[in-house]
C-alpha positions in Angstrom: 0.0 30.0 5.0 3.0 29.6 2.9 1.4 25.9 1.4 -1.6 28.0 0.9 0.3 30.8 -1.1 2.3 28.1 -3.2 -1.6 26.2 -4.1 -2.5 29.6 -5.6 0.3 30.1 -7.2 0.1 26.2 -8.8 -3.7 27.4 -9.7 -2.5 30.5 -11.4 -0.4 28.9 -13.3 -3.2 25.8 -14.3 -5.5 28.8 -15.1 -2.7 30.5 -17.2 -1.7 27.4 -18.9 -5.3 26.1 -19.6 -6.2 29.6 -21.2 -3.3 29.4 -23.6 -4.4 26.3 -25.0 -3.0 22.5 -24.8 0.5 23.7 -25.8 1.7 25.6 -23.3 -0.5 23.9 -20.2 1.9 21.0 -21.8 4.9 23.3 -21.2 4.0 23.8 -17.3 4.3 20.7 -16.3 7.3 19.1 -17.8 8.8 19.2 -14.4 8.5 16.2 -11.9 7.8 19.0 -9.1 5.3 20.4 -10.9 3.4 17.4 -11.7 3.5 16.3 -8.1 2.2 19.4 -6.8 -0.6 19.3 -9.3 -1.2 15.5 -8.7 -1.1 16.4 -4.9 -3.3 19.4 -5.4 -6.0 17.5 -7.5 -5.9 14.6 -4.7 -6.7 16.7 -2.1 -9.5 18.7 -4.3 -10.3 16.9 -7.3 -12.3 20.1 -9.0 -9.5 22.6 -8.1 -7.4 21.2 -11.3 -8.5 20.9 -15.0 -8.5 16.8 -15.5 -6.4 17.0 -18.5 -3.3 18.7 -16.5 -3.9 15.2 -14.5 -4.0 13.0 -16.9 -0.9 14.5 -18.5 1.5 14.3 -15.5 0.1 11.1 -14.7 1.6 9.8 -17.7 4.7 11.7 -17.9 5.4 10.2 -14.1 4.8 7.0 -14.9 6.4 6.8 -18.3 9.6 8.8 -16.4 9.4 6.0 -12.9 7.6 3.0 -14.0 8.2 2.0 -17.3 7.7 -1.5 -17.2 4.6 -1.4 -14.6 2.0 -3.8 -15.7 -1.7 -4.2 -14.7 -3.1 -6.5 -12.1 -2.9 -10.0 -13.5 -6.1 -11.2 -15.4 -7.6 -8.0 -16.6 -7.3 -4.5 -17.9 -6.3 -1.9 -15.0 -9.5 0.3 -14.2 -8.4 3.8 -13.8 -7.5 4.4 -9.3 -8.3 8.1 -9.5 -11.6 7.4 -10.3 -14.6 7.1 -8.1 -15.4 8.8 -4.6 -12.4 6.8 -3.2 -9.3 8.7 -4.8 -8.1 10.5 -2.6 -7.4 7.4 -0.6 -5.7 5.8 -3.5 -1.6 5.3 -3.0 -1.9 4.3 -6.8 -2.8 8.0 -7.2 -1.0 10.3 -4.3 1.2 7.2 -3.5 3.4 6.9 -6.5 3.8 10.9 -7.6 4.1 11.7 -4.1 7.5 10.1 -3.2 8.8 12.4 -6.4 8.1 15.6 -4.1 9.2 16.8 -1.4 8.0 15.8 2.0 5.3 17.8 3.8 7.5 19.1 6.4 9.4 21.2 3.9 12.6 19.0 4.4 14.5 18.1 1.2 13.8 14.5 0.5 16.6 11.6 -0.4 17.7 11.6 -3.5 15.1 9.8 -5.9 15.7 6.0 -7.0 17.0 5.4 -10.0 14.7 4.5 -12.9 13.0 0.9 -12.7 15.0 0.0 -16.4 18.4 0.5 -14.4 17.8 -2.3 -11.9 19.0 -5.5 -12.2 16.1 -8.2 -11.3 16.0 -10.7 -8.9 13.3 -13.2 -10.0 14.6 -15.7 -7.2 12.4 -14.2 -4.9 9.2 -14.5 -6.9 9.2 -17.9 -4.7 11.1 -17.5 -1.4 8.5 -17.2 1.0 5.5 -19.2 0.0 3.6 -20.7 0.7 2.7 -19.0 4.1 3.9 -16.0 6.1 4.6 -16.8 9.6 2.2 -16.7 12.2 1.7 -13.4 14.6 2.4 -13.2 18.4 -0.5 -11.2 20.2 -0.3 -7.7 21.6 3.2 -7.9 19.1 3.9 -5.7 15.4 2.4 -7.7 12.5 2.6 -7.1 9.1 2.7 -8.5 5.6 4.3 -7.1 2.2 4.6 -7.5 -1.4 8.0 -7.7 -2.9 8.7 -6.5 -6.6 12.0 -5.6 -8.4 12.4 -2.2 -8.9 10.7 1.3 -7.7 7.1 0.6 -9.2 5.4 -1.2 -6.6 3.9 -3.6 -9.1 4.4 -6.5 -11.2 3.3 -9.4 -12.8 1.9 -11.6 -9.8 4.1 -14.8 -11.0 7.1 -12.2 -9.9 5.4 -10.9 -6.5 6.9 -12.5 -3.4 5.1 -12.5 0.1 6.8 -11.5 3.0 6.4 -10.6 6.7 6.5 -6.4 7.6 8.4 -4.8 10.2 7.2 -0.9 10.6 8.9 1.3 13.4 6.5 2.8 15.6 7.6 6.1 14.5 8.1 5.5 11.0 12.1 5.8 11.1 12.7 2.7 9.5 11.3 -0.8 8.2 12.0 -4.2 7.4 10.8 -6.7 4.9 10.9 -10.6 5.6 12.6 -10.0 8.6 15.0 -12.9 9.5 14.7 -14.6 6.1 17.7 -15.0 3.6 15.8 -12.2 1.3 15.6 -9.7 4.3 15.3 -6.2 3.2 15.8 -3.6 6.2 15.8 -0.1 4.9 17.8 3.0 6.2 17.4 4.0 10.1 16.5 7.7 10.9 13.8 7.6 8.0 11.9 11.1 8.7 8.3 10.9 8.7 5.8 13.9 7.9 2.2 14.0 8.1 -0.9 15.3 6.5 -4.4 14.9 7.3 -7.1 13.0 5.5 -10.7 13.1 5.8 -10.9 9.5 6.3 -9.9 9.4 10.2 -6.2 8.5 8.8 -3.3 10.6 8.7 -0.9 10.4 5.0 2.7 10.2 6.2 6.0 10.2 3.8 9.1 8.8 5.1 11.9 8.9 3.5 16.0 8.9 4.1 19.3 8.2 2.6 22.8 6.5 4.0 25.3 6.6 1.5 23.9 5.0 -1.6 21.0 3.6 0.3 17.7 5.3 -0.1 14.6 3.8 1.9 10.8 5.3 1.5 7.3 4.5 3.0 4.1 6.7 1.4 1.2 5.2 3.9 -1.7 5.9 5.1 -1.7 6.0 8.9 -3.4 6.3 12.3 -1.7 6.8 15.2 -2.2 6.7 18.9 -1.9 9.5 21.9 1.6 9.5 22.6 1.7 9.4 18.6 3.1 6.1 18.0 1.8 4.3 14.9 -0.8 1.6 14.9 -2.1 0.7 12.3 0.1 1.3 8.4 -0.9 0.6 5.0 0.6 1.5 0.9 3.8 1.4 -0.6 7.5 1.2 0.5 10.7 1.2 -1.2 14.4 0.8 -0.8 17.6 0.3 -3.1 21.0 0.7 -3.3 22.1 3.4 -6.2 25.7 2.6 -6.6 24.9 -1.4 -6.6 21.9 -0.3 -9.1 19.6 -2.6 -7.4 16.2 -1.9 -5.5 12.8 -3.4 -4.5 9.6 -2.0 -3.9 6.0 -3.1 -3.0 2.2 -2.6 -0.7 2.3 -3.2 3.0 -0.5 -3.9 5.7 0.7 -3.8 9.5 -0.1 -2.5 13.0 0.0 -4.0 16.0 -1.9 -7.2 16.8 -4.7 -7.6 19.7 -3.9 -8.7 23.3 -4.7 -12.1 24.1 -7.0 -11.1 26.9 -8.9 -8.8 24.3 -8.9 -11.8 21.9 -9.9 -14.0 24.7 -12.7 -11.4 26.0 -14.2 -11.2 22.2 -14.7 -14.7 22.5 -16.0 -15.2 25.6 -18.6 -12.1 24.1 -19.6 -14.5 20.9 -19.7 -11.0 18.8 -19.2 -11.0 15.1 -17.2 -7.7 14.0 -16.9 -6.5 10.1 -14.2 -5.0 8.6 -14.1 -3.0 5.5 -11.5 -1.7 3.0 -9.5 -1.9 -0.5 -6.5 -3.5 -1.3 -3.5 -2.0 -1.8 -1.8 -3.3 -5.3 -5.3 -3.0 -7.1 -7.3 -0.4 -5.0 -9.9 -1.4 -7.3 -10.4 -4.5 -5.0 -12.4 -4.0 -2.2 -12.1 -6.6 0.4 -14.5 -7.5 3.4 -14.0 -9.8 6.5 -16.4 -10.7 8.8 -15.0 -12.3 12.2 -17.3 -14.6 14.0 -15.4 -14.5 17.7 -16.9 -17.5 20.1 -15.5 -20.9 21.7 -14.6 -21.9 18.1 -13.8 -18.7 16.4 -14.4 -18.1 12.3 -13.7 -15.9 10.2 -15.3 -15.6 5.9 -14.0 -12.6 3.4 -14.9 -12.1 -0.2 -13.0 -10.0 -2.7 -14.4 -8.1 -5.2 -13.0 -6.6 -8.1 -14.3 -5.5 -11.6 -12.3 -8.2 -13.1 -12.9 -10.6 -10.7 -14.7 -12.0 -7.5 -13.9 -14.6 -4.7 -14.8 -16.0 -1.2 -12.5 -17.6 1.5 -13.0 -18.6 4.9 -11.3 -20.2 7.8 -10.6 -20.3 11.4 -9.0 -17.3 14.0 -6.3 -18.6 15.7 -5.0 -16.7 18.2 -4.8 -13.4 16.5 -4.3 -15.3 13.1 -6.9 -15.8 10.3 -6.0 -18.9 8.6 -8.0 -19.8 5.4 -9.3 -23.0 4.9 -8.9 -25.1 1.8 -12.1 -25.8 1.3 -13.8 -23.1 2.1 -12.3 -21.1 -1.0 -15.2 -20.5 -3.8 -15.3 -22.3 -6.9 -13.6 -20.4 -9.2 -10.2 -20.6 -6.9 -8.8 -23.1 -8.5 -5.1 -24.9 -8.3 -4.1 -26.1 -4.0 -1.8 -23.6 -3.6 -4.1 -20.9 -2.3 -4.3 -18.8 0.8 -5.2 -16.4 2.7 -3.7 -15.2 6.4 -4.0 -11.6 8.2 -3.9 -10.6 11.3 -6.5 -8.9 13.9 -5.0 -5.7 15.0 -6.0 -3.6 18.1 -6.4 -1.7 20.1 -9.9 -3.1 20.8 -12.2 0.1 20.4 -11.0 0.5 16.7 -10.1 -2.9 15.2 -8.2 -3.3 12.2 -7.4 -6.3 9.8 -3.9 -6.2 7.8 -4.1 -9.3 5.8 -2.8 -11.1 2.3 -4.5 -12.8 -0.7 -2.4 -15.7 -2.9 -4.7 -16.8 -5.0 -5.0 -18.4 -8.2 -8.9 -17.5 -10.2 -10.1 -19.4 -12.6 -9.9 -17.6 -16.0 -8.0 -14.7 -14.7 -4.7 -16.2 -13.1 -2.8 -15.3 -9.6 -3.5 -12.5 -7.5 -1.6 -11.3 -5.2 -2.3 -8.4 -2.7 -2.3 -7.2 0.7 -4.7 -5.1 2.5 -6.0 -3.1 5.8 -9.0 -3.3 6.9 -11.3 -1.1 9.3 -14.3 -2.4 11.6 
């Protein structure tokens, strides 16, 4: 009721503002809160806000928290919030959400400090190629990219690759777990969910410890006792009196049993999984899994500014590309791709990463969930 009241109230306001003229609908929304309500508002119900109110706290929001955010390497960035899928893009709840505060009402951290105040860390555009370590069935698998900063995004030459570590509860995270560039973020992180139409859930996590300030804004589904399973978007985490902080997109969940693994193959099925990225949602990924005595796996990747195929085997619970199974215009032999087939069985899930370098375009780097 009251988060009805307070959407009327935003509305009012819109209609106010958008009768007065440019000006003053201007005025309304020089506050960060504002904006995110009205980005969070038009996510959930694209017609119930005039598109020019959007497109204003859009780029007030990212001029304000991402000044340096560049486009996916090797083209023009399309516009997320377009096309049927927008409401599940993090690039447009994902990023104006963590401004707000969190569904439950509860005050979030403070916010991180502006991406200009950071000092970089460019050392660990290369720490953890070329491959991210294999997955143990029926375990927590996950994979991450790493940028300096609170934008989530970067040049790809300045992405690293690292494992992910999500809490079953969402209280806390880890990046590259175990590695000299580990990243663990705050404990007692304090998830709140929403709805989606989608069969996931959106859940915001965020907490403080001092000068330490972690967040997750993810898309989610979760199991009966309410665990998570499956996690996907954008985490970050800094430290405001060292004036440092990294940031990036996530794919985990927990791997498939061995036996389940063992009964696919014994079934010879193929499954197909589904979804977009999560760097460049414009990049919508399948994978089809050919389970047997010897089992495969092929994917393509397509994007307006680009296309590409891979392949490879399933070992274990890992998909491991092959070399040569990469399309022609992958170029350079420092390609791959690895993921990870989640469970449980009855609604299978792929969280995977894409290195690659395409001809004419450059490196990409992304990660990605997947749904059968």
């Amino acid at each position: 009721m009251i988060r009805t009241m307070k959407n009327l109230l935003l509305l009012m306001l819109v209609i106010v503002g958008f009768a007065a003229g440019g000006a003053y609908a201007a005025d309304i929304v020089q506050s960060e809160r504002d904006c995110a309500e009205i980005l969070e508002q038009w996510a959930n119900d694209p017609d119930s806000v005039p598109r020019h109110l959007v497109d204003e706290c859009k780029e007030s929001m990212a001029a304000e928290t991402a000044p340096d955010i560049m486009p996916f390497a090797g083209g023009p960035a399309a516009d997320p919030c377009a096309g049927p899928g927008a409401s599940g893009s993090a690039h447009c709840w994902g990023p104006w959400s963590s401004l707000a505060p969190a569904a439950s009402g509860e005050a979030p951290p403070p916010d991180l400090l502006p991406v200009d105040e950071y000092d970089l860390r460019p050392e660990l555009a290369n720490r953890y190629d070329p491959v991210v370590g294999s997955c143990a069935p029926g375990t927590p698998c996950g994979f991450a990219t790493i940028v300096d900063g609170i934008s989530g995004q970067g040049p790809a030459d300045d992405t690293a690759i690292a494992s992910f570590d999500l809490a079953g509860d969402g209280s806390q995270f880890t990046v590259a777990a175990g590695q000299a560039g580990e990243i663990a973020s705050v404990g007692g992180m304090t998830p709140a969910y929403t709805n989606r139409p989608d069969g996931y859930e959106n859940m915001r996590s965020g907490g403080a410890n001092g000068a330490l300030r972690s967040r997750l804004i993810a898309r989610v589904s979760r199991n009966g006792n309410g665990d998570i399973v499956t996690a996907a978007d954008a985490w970050a985490h800094g430290d405001a009196a060292a004036g440092t902080s990294n940031s990036g997109f996530f794919a985990t969940g927990v791997s498939l049993a061995q036996n389940e693994v063992n009964a696919l193959n014994t079934s010879a099925v193929s499954a197909v999984f589904n979804g977009p990225m999560s760097v460049d949602n414009n990049t919508a990924a399948t994978i089809t899994v050919n389970f047997g005595s010897d089992p495969t796996w092929s994917g393509g990747w397509t994007n307006p500014g680009y296309a590409f195929n891979a392949g490879g085997s399933l070992i274990g619970v890992d998909l491991v590309s092959d070399p040569g199974q990469f399309s022609g215009n992958v170029v350079g032999s420092d390609n791959f791709v690895q993921g990870a087939l989640l469970g449980p069985n009855d609604t299978k899930s792929i969280a995977h990463v894409i290195d690659v370098e395409i001809d004419g375009i450059g490196r990409i780097r992304d990660v990605g969930l997947l749904r059968e």
